[in-house]
N, C-alpha and C positions, 0 to 999 in steps of 0.2 A: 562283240556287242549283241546287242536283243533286239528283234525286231518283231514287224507283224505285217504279213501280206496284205492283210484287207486295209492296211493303212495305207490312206492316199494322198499324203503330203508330206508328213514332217518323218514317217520310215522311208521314202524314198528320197526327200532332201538329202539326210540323212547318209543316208548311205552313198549318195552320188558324191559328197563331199568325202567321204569315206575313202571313196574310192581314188579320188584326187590326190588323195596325202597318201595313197599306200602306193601310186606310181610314182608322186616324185620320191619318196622314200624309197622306192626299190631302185629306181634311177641311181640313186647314190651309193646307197648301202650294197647294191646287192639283192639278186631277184632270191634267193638261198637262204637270208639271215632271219628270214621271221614267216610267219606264218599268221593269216587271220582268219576268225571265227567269226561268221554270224548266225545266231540263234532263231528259229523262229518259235516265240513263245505263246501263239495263239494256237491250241492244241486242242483237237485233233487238225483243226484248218490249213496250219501253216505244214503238207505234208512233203515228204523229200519231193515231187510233184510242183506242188503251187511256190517252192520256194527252189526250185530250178528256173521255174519260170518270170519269178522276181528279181532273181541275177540275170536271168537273159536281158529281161528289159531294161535291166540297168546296163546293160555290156560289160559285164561283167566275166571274162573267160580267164581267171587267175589258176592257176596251176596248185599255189600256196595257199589260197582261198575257200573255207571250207562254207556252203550254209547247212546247218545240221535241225533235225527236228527230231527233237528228243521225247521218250513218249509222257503221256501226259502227269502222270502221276510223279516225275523227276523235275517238272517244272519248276514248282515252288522253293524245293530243294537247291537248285541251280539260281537261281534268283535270290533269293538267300545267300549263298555261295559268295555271289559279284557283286552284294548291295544292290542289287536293282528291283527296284518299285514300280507295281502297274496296278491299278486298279481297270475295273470293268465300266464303263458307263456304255450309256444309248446309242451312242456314237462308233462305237469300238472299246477303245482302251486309252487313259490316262495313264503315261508312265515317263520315266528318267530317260532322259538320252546322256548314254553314255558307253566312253571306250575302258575296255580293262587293259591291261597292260601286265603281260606273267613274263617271268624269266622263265629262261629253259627246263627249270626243275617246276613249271606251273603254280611258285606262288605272285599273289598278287601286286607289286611292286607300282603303278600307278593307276587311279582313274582320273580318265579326260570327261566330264563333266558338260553338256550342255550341247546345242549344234553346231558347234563352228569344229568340224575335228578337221584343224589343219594340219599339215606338216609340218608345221611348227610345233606345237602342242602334243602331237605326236611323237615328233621326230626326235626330238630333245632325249628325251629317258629312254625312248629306244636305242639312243645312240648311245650313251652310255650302257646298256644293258650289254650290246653288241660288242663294244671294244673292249671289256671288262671279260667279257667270256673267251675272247680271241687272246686276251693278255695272259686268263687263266688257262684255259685250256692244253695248248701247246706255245712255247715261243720259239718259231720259227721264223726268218728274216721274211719272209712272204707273209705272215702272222702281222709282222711287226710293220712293215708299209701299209698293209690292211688296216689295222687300227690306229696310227698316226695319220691315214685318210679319211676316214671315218671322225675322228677327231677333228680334225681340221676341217670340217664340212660344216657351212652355216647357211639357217634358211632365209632365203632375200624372198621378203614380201613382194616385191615387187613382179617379180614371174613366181612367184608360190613355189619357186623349187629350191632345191639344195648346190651350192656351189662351196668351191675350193674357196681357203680365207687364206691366204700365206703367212699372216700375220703369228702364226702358231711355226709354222716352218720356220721363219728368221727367227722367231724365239729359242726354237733348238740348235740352229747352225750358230746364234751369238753367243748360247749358253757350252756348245762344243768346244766353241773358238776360245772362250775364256779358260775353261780347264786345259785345252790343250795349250796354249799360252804360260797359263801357272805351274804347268808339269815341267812345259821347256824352262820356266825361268829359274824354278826349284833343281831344274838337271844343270843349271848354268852355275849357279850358286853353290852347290854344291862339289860341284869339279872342281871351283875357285877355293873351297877350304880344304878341299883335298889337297892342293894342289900348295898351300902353303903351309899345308902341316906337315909335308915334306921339303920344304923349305926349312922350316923352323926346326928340323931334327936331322937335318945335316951340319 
C-alpha cells in the first residue's frame, strides 16, 4: 500500500488497521506465507528515516514487513503501476486508500479499496493465493493438511480473527465415506457375479 508520513489521520488509521489484519492473518496462515509492502510516496520527505519512524510509532516490528521509499523520479511510475491516485493540495496530499494484493510471480491479483482493510477483505484472496500455490508448488502430505487448513479457516467478525469451520472437514470425511462405501459395494457385487458365473459354467 502507499502511504505518507506527514499525514496525520487517515495514513496512520490506515495503517494501524493494516496492521490488525496482517496479525490475525499471520495468526492463521502463517508468519512465512506472505509479505507486506508500504510505500512511502511523499518524496524526497518520506525518507528510509521518517518512515522507520512511522512504523515505530505504529509498532510495527514485522520481520515480513517492508516500508520502502523509493526515489523520486520512480514515483509516478509505481503509482501508475498499482492504480493509485494522489494529488497534491494545501493540506498534504488527496489520494486512494488502498491494498494491492500480488501473487508470488508479483502480478496484481486483488485491490482492497477504501479504509476498512480488514482480515476479512484481506484474508479471503490471500487465502486462496496461499493454498493454490501450496497445492501447486509441491504435494506433499504436510502440503496438503496445510492447505485443507488454510482452507477451512473463516473470518468471525466478531474477534476480527481467523478460526477453524469443520464444516469443510465433514464435507471431506462424508465425501471419503461415500466413495469408500461405493468401492466396497462395487467390490461386493462383483464377487457376487463372479461368483455365479462360475456357478452357471459348471
Amino acid at each position: 500500500n502507499f502511504i505518507y508520513t506527514g499525514c496525520f489521520q487517515i495514513c496512520p488509521n490506515s495503517t494501524l488497521a493494516l496492521r490488525n489484519a496482517v496479525n490475525a492473518m499471520r495468526d492463521r496462515f502463517g508468519s512465512g506465507q506472505f509479505r507486506v509492502v508500504s510505500i512511502g510516496f511523499d518524496q524526497p520527505t518520506d525518507s528510509p528515516a521518517a518512515l522507520r519512524n512511522f512504523a515505530a510509532q505504529r509498532r510495527i516490528n514485522d520481520a515480513n514487513w517492508e516500508f520502502l521509499s523509493p526515489r523520486r523520479e520512480d514515483v509516478a511510475a509505481l503509482a501508475r503501476d498499482f492504480g493509485f491516485s494522489y494529488v497534491a493540495t494545501p493540506s498534504g496530499f488527496d489520494h486512494t486508500l488502498q491494498v494491492s494484493i500480488l501473487d508470488a510471480e508479483g502480478r496484481l491479483r486483488r485491490q482492497v479499496v477504501g479504509d476498512s482493510f480488514t482480515a476479512d477483505l484481506l484474508g479471503e484472496p490471500l487465502k486462496q493465493l496461499i493454498a493454490g500455490r501450496l497445492f501447486k508448488d509441491t504435494f506433499s502430505l504436510t502440503d496438503l493438511l496445510s492447505r485443507v487448513r488454510i482452507l477451512c479457516s473463516v473470518y468471525d467478525p466478531a474477534t476480527g480473527r481467523y478460526r477453524v469451520s469443520y464444516a469443510l472437514y465433514i464435507e471431506i470425511a462424508g465425501g471419503l465415506t461415500f466413495i469408500l462405501a461405493m468401492l466396497w459395494f462395487a467390490s461386493v457385487e462383483w464377487r457376487v457375479v463372479r461368483a455365479a458365473r462360475r456357478l452357471a459354467t459348471r
